[in-house]
N, C-alpha and C positions, 0 to 999 in steps of 0.2 A: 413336265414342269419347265425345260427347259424352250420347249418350242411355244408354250407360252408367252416367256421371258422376252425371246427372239423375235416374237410375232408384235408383242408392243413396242421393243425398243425398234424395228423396221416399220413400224406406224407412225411411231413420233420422229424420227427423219424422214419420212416421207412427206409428213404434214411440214417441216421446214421449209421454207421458199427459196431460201438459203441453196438449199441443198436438192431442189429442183433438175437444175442445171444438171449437176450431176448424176442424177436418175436414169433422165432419159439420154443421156451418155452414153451409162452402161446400156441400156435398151437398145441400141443404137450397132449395126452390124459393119466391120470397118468393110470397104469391098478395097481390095486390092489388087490390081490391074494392069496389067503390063503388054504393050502389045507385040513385045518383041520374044515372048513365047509363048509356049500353050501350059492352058493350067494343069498343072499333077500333083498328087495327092502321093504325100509322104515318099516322094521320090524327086531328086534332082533333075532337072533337064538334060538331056544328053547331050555331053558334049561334041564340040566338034570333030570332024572327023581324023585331023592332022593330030587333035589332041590326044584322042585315044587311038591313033597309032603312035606318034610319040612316046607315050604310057607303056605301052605296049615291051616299044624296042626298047628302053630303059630298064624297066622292068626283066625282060630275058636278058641283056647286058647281066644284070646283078644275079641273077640266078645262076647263068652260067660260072661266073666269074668264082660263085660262092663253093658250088659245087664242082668245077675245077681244082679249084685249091683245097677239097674233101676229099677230092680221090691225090692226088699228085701231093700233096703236103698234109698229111694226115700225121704224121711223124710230131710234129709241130703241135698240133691239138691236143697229144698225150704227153708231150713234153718229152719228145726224145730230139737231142739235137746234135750233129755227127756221130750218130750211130748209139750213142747214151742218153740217158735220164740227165736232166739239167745235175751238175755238180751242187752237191751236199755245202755249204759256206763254212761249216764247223769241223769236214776234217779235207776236204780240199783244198784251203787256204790256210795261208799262216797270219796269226794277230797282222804283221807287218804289209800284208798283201791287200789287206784289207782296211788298213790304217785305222786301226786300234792299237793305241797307246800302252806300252808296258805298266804291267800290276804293281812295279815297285817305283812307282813317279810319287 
């Protein structure tokens, strides 16, 4: 029923002249063209070569850097800092260290 429905309502635009134009648009295949590379299919062009080594050194730059500071400051990730767990705020400071105002203001 539906492809019925479909099949007149796409007859009676087609018979539009109106709407001609438009038809054979869509019918119509774009070529697009470029001579400054070659065509590939669902992959990028490869870049230059400066660029992916540049990628490259950058890339191990942040690697190294990341997993330096994994092994040599690992202390740091679990939260231990000169030798302890970050200090407790509720019984390592006093209201006053902390600038919170006395209860009987």
């Amino acid at each position: 029923m539906i492809g019925s429905r479909a099949a007149g309502l796409l007859r009676s635009i087609s018979r539009n002249p109106a709407n001609q134009k438009c038809l054979t648009a869509l019918g119509q295949q774009v070529r697009r063209s470029s001579s400054e590379s070659e065509w590939t299919y669902r992959t990028g062009r490869p870049g230059a070569p400066w660029s992916q080594r540049g990628g490259l050194i950058c890339s191990t730059i942040c690697w190294w850097w990341i997993y330096w500071n994994l092994y040599h400051s690992w202390p740091h990730i679990i939260g231990l800092y000169d030798g302890k767990f970050l200090p407790d705020p509720r019984k390592d400071f006093t209201d006053e260290e902390l600038g919170i105002p006395p209860d009987d203001v």
